[in-house]
N, C-alpha and C positions, 0 to 999 in steps of 0.2 A: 682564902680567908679575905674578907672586906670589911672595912671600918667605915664609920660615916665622919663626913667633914662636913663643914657650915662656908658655905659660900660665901668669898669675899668679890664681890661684883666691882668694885671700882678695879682691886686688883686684877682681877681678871679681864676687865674692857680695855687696861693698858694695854697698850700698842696693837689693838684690834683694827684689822684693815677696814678703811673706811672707801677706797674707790683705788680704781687702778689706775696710773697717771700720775702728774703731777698737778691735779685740776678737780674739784669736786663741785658738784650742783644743787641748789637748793632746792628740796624735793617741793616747794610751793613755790617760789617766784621762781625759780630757772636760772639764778644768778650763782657767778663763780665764785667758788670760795680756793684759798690757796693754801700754801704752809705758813702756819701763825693766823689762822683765824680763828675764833672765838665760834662752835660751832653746837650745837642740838644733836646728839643721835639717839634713833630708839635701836635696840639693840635685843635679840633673839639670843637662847640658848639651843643651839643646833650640830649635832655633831660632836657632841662633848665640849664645846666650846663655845663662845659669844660671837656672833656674829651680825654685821650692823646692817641694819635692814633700810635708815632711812635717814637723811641730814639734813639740817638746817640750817641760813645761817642766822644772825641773832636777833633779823629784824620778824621773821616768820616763825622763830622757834616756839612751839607749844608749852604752857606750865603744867600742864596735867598729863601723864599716862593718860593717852586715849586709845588703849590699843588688848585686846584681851589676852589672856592664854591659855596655849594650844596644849593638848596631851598633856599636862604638866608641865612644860616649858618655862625658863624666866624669861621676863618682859622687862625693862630696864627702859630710862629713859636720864640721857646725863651729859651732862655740859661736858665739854674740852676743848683743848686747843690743836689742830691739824698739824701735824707732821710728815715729811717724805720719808719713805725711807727706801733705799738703794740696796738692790740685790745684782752682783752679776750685772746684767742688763736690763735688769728691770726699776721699775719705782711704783711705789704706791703712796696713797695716803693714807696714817693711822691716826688713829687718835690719841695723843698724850694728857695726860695731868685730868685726866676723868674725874669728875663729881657727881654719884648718881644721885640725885634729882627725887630718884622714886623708882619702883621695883616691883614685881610679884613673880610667882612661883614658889615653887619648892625652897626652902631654906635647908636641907638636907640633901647630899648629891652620895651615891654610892659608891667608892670610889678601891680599888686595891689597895691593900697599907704601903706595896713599896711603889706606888707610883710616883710618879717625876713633876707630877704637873701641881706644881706650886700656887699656882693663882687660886686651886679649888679650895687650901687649905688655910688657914689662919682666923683671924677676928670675924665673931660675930658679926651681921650689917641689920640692920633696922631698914621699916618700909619704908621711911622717909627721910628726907632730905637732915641731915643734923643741922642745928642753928647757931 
């Protein structure tokens, strides 16, 4: 049996890894970004999940979605602030406190009723930035 959910995209781009390390790159000037910066990502639906395709940081960041979508895919584009986070021996950066910006795709995801994954389910999101 499956239900449909509406896609909450900010919910879902929390704590989306953004680079491996403790060090991320500005995909137009090449400059370092760290944890606590102020950063751009465009962000893919891939694999049942969000995943960040490209960073900014806020002197190169883009104000328009400029990027299409694939097979039905969402395309998101949304401010946040970088965070590490520590696993075991590893670390990466994610992004916290998301604001997407702007969005397309599907607003419908097909999902199991007793699935676990929380981020697909909740509030309505509109295509644009709220003001």
């Amino acid at each position: 049996m499956t239900a449909r959910y509406e896609v909450d995209v900010e919910l879902a781009l929390r704590g989306a890894r953004v680079d491996v390390g403790e060090t991320g790159w500005c995909a137009d000037c090449d400059e370092p970004v760290h944890e606590g910066a102020a950063v751009t990502v465009l962000a893919r639906t891939r694999t049942g999940g969000w995943d960040v395709e490209r960073l900014w940081c806020p002197v190169c960041a883009p104000t328009e979605l400029d990027a299409e979508s694939r097979d039905g895919e969402g395309v998101a584009l949304a401010e946040g602030t970088l965070a590490i986070v520590l696993s075991s021996q590893q670390a990466w950066l994610a992004i916290c406190e998301p604001d997407v910006l702007e969005w397309t795709g599907q607003r419908l995801n097909r999902l199991a009723t007793n699935s676990p994954d929380a981020a697909l389910r909740g509030r309505p999101m509109t295509s644009r930035h709220r003001s």
